[in-house]
N, C-alpha and C positions, 0 to 999 in steps of 0.2 A: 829114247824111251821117255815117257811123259807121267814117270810116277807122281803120284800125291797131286798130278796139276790136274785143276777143271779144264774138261773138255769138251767146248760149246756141242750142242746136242744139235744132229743133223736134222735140217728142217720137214724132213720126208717124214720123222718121227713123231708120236703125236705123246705130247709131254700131260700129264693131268695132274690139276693143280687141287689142292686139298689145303682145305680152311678148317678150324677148329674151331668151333664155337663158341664161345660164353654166354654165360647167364647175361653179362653188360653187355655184349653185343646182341643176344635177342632180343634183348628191352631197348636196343637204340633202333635196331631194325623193326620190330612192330610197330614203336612209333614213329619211323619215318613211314611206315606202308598206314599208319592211319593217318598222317597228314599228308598224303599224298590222295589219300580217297576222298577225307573232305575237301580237296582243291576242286575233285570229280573227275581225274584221272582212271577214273576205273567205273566200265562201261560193262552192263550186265553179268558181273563179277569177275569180269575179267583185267586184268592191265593191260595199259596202254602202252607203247613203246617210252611214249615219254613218262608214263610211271615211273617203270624201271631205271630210265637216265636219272629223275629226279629223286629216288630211292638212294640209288648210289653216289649219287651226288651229295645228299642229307647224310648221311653215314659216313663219308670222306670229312665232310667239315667238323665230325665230331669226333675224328682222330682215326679212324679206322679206313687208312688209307690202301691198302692193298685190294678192297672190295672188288668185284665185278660183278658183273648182271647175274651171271651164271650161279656166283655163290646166292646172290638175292633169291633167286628160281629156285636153285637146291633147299635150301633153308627153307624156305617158304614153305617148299612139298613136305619138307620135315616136320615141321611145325603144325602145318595145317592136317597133316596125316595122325601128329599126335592127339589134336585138337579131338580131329574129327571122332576118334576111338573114345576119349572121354567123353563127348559132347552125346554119342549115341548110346554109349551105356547108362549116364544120368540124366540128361535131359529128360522131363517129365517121373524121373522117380521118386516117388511119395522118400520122405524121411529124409534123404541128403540135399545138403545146402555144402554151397564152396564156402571155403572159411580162407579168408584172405591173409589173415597170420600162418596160417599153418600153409598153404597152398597145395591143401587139400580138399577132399571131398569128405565131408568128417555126416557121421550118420552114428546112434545108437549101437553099441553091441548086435542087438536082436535084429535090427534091421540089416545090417551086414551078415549077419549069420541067416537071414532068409532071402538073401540075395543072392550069396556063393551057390545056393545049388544049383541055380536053375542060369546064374552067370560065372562060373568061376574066373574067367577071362577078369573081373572086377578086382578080383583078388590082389593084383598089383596094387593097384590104383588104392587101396586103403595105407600103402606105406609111403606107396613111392608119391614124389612132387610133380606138380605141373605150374611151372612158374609161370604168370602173366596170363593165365585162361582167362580175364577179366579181358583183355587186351585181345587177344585171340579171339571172343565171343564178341566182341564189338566190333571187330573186323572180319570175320566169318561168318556169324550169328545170323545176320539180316539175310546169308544166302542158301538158309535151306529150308526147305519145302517141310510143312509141319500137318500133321491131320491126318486122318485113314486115305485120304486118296494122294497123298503126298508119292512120290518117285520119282526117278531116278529119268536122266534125258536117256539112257538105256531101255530102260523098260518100259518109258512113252514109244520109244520108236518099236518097237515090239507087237507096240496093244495100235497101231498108227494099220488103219486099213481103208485102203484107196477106192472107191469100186471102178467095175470094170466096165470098159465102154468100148465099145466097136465102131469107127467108123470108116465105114469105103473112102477112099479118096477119089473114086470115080462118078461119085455124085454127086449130083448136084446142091449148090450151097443152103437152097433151101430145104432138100432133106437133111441136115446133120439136125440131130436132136442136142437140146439146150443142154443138156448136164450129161 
């Protein structure tokens, strides 16, 4: 019998591995993913394979050795997901300015109180932090589409209409019409 002993985990099993995140490790991970963009590893907002090597690579040298890609991608989605929620609900709204001391989105009483009704979803976001959205907005910022005709690669491909054309293949080449 093999009480109290570890017992290696059979390979058929698929083990998942969980990282916890810090404040210092978001602010070492943001800045390794913005000095990996000014390098230009990241091509129409995407990452490069070799991003992500040299992401985890930067983050290793600076003591946080257990990293892998996976955590980099997880975190990312995390971050850029929170991003994304604060960046849409103030972006462009008269009265709040981020306030770097507090690392929040600081606005007048009245203005917050004319905001909740029509967003109450905001309502967080007057207590709670968002650490590094200076850093977040410099590395995400530049990739979203702003203005009334602004959308989503979803709703391009929606409004994306092809027209229709017929042609015989029994004809000849000088009947097919140009378009």
């Amino acid at each position: 019998m093999n009480r109290g002993k570890a017992i290696a985990p059979d390979s058929s099993i698929g083990v998942r591995e969980f990282t916890k995140w810090t404040d210092d490790m978001d602010f070492r991970l943001l800045t390794a993913m913005l000095d990996v963009a000014r390098l230009g590893n990241r091509v129409d907002g995407s990452w490069t394979t070799q991003a992500y090597n040299n992401m985890v690579e930067s983050l290793r040298q600076s003591g946080l050795i257990g990293i892998t890609t996976n955590n980099v991608k997880n975190r990312q989605k995390s971050l850029k997901d929170r991003w994304r929620e604060v960046h849409n609900l103030f972006c462009g709204l008269s009265g709040f300015a981020w306030d770097e001391s507090t690392k929040r989105f600081s606005a007048e009483p009245e203005v917050w109180d004319n905001l909740l009704p029509t967003k109450p979803s905001a309502a967080k976001w007057r207590v709670n932090l968002i650490r590094y959205y200076d850093l977040m907005e410099e590395l995400w910022g530049v990739d979203r589409a702003i203005g009334h005709m602004a959308r989503t690669a979803r709703q391009a491909c929606r409004n994306i209409s092809t027209p229709s054309l017929t042609v015989d293949l029994n004809d000849d080449v000088d009947n097919i019409p140009d378009e």
